[in-house]
N, C-alpha and C positions, 0 to 999 in steps of 0.2 A: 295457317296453311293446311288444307288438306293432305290426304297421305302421298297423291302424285305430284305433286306441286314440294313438298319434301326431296321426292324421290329426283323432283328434276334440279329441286336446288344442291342435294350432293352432289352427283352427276354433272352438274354443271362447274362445280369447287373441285370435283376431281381433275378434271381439264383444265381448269386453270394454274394447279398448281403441277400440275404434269408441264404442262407447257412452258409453265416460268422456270420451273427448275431445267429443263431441258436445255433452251437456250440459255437462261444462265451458266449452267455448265458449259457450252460449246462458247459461250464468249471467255469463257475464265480459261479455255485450255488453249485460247488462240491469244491470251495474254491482255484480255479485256476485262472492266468490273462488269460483274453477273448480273446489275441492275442493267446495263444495257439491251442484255436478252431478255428482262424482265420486260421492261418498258416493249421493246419490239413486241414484245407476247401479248402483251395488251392491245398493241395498234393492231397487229392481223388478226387478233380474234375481234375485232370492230366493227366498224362497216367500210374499212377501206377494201376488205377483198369481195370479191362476187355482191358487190352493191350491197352489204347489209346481210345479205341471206346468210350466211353461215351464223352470222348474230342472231339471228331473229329463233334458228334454229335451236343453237345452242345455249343462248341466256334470253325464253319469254319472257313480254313484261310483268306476268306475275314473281317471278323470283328476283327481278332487279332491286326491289325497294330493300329484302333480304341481303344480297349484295355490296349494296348503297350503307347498308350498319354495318356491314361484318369490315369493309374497307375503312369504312370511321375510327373504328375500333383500333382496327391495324396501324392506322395513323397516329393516333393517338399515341400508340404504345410505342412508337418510332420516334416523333417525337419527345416523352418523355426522356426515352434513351439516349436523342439527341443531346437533351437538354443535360442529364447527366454526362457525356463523354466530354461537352463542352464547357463544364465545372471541373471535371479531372485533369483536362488535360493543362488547364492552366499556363502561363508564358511563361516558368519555370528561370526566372530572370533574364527573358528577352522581349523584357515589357516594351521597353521605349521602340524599340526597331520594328516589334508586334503593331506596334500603333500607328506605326510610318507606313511602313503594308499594306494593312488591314484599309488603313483611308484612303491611297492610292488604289487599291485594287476594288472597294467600291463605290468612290467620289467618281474616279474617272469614267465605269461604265456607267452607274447612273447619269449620268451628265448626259454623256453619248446616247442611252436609252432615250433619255428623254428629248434629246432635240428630231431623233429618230419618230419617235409617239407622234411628234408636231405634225410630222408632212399624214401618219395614217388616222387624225384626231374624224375626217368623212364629216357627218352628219352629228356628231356629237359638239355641245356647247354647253359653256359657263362654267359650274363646278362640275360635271362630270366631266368635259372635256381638261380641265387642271387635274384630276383627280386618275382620269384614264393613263396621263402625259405621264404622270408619278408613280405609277403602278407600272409601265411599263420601264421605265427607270431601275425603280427596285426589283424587278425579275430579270433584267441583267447584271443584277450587282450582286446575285445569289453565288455562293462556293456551296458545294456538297460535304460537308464536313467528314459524316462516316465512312463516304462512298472515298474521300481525301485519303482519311486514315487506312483503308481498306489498300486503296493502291498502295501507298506508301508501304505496309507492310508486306504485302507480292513483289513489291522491287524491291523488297530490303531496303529501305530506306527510314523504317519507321525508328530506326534508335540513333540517327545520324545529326548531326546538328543543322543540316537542311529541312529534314524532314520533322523535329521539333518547332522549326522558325515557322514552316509551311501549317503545320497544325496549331500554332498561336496564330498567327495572320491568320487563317479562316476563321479561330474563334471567335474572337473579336468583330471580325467583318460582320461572321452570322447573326451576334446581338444588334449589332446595328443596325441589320437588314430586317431582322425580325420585328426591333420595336418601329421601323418606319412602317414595316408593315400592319403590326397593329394599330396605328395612330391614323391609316389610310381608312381600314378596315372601317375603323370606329367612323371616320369625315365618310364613310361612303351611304351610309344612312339617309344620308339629306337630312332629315331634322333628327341631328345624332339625341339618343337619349341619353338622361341625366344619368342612366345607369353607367355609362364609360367612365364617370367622374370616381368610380368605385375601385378601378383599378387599381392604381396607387395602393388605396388602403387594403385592395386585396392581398398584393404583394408584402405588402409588410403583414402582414395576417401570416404569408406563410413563410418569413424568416423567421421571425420574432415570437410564433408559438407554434405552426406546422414541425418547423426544422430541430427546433430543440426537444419537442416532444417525439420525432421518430429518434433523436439519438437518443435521448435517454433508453427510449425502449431496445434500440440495438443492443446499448452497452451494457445492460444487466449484467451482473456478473454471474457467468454460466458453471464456476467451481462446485457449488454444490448440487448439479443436475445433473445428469448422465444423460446416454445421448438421445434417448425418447425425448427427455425435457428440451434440450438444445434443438431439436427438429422442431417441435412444437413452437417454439420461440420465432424459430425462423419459419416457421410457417405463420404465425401471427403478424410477422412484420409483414410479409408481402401479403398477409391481405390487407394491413393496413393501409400499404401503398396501392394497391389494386382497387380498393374505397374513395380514395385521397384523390388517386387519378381520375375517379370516375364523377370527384364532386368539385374539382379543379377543373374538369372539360368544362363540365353543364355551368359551370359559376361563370368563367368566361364570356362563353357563347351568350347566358343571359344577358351580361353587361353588354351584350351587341358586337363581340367578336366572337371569330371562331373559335371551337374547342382545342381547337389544336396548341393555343395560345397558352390554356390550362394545363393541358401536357406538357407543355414545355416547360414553364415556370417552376413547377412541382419536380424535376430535373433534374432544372438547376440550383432546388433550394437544399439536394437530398442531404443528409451527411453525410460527412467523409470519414469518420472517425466511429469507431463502435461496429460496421457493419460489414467487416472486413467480409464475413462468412458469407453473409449474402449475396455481396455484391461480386464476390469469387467463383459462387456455387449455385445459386440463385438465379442472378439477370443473365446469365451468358445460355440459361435455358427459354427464360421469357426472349430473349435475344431473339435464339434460332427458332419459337416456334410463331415468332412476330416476321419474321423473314420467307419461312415456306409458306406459313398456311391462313397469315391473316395479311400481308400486305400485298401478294399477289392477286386477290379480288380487287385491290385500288386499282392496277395496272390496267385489268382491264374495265371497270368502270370509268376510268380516263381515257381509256380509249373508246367506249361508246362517241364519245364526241369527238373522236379525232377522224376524220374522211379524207384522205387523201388519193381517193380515185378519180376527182372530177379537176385534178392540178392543171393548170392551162399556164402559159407563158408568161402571163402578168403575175402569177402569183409564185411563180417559181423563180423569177425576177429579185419578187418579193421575200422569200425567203432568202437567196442570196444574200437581198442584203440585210438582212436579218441575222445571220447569221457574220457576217463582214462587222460589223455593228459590235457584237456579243464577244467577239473573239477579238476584236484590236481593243477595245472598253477595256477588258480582263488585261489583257497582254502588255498594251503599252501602259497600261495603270499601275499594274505589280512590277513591271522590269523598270520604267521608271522611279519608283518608290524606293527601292530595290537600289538601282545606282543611283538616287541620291542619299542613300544610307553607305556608300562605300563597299557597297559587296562585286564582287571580281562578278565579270558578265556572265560567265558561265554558270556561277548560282542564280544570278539573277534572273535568264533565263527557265532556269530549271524551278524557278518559283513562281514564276509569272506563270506555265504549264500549268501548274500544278496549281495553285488559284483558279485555275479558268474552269475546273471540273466540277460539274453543275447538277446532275445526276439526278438523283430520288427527289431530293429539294427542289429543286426549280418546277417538279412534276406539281408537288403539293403547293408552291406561289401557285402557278398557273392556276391550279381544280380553285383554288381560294378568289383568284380574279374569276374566273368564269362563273363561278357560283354567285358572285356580288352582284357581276351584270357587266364587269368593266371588259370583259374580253365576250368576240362573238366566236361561234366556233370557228371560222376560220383561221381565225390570227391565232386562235389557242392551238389550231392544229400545227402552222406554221413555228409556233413558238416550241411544240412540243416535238418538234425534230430536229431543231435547234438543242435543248437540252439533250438528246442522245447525239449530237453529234459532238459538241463542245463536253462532253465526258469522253467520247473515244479521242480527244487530241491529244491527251499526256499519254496513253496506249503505245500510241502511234509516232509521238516524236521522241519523247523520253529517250529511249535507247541512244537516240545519236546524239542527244543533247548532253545528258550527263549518263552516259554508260556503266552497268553495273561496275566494273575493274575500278572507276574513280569513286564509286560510293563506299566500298570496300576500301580505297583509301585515304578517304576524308571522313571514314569512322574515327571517332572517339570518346573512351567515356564520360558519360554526362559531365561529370563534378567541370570537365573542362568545358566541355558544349556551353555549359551556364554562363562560366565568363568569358569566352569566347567563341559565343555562337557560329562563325562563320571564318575561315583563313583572311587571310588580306590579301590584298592581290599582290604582294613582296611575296608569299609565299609560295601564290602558285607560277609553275612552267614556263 
């Protein structure tokens, strides 16, 4: 880049991260998650308003490709994250009820997606038209895990034995959704290469000598350093992971999936043990500065493709039911799950909600279809106002459904939550 084409790409990062933070703050003080003002910030800086022109003005196509890596990057590092919160958080002994969930709540909508996929398969045939039908499947079967845990802990819910059960059910869910979607990913090739066959052996690559070699290095014993040594140490670890992530992406991607797949794996394989300092002092900074200033470039480079100025009746039809689709798949799939496990209706609703919330994830399925080729921009546009609508539905109904005054009284601590995740319905009113 020359020095104006610099000057336009900060300038152009200054505004986007102004703008995400903005609306994300005015959705978090009307009692929304902040990626919803996120995601909006992307779409109006796009080309749905004034036909393009404010895009064209404020992201030329020389700093897009700029853009287009610093967004990767950002992904990347979310994922990871992802992949670590959903190693910690573990089903903390509410495995078997976690498993009942988790496969209601993304059997059911996948199912629904998919018979939905049939009637919009158009001009597509053979294996792409199988492979379109199953991809639209698995982006309704998507939960947003962080974006989950985020709510939970704004309604105070995150230490209650609801909101443990709701944060194993999406674990679960999300591995299942992720490895279908790499297994789509890899069949979306047409003549898939033999490099996918490496998978497998990559993953044990990184249980069985990645995982053991960051704990050992966490765990050194720090008694005889002081604390320049101990900084240093911990400064060695996270470049190591900073290295690890960045040879985890590209190893993926070669094998014919996205990098994002290497972020996440590397996650889920970190330790738990030895790293305490770190993972306390450490990622809660990679966190916040993966949140302001690198994942708001994705928002709006997802929104370059998203236009919703040219909306005409057939497709606002179409989103309707797109949306009708997204929200009964989640709904009746967890609540049903949900009371065939015995849980009193009123959790059951309140998990079924809270399952359905699709957020930052569904944004990255989607960019992941469009980029293969299985989504045209339309449908991606339609689907990506679906994902910020189905994140504002626990916002918005939560309060009447399980109102803060009963989450304050269906607190208790854990050691109980474990062996009894949930009241019975003898117990309640």
């Amino acid at each position: 880049m020359d020095g104006s084409t610099v000057v336009a790409f900060l300038l152009a990062l200054v505004v986007i991260i102004v703008v995400a933070r903005l609306l994300g703050l005015l959705c978090r003080r009307l009692g929304q998650p902040e990626v919803i003002g996120e995601i909006a910030g992307g779409i109006l800086l796009g080309p749905t308003l004034f036909h393009g022109a404010l895009t064209r003005e404020l992201f030329p196509a020389d700093i897009r490709p700029a853009l287009s890596v610093l967004s990767t990057v950002g992904i990347c590092v979310f994922m990871f994250l992802v992949g670590l919160h959903l190693a910690d958080g573990g089903l903390r002994g509410q495995g078997r009820i976690a498993v009942v969930l988790s496969l209601g709540s993304t059997v059911v909508p996948f199912v629904a997606g998919t018979l939905l996929a049939i009637g919009l398969v158009g001009d597509r045939s053979g294996s792409s038209a199988v492979l379109f039908c199953l991809y639209v499947g698995i982006a309704m079967s998507v939960t947003a895990f962080p974006v989950l845990a985020r709510i939970l802990t704004d309604r105070d819910l995150i230490d209650t034995p609801i909101g443990g059960l709701a944060l194993a059910t999406a674990a679960v869910g999300d591995v299942l959704a992720w490895s279908m979607l790499a297994v789509l990913v890899a069949f979306s090739h047409g003549d898939t290469p033999w490099r996918v066959l490496l998978v497998l052996p990559f993953v044990g690559l990184l249980t069985g000598v990645v995982r053991p070699l960051l704990a050992r290095l966490a765990a050194r014993p720090p008694a005889a350093r002081g604390k320049g040594a101990r900084a240093i140490l911990g400064a060695g670890l996270l470049v190591a992971i900073a290295a690890g992530l960045a040879l985890s992406s590209y190893a993926t991607a070669w094998m014919g999936l996205h990098n994002i797949f290497g972020a996440f794996l590397l996650g889920a394989v970190m330790p738990r043990e030895g790293a305490v300092a770190l993972r306390a002092r450490v990622l809660p900074w990679v966190e916040r500065i993966d949140r302001i200033v690198l994942l708001p470039p994705f928002f709006v480079v997802a929104g370059f493709s998203v236009d919703l100025s040219g909306m005409d009746g057939r497709e606002f039809g179409l989103l309707l039911l797109i949306l009708l689709v997204a929200n009964s798949g989640k709904l009746f799939g967890a609540f049903g799950a949900a009371r065939l496990s015995r849980l009193p209706v009123r959790h059951s609703a309140t998990l079924a909600l809270l399952i359905n919330t699709r957020g930052l994830t569904e944004l990255i399925v989607l960019a992941v279809g469009l980029q293969i080729g299985l989504l045209d921009q339309r449908l991606y546009s339609l689907m990506v106002v679906m994902a910020v609508v189905t994140t504002l539905t626990p916002g918005l109904l939560l309060p009447f459904v399980y109102p803060r005054w009963r989450a304050r009284r269906d607190r208790e601590p854990r050691a109980v939550a474990e062996s009894a995740p949930l009241p019975n319905k003898e117990s309640m009113p």
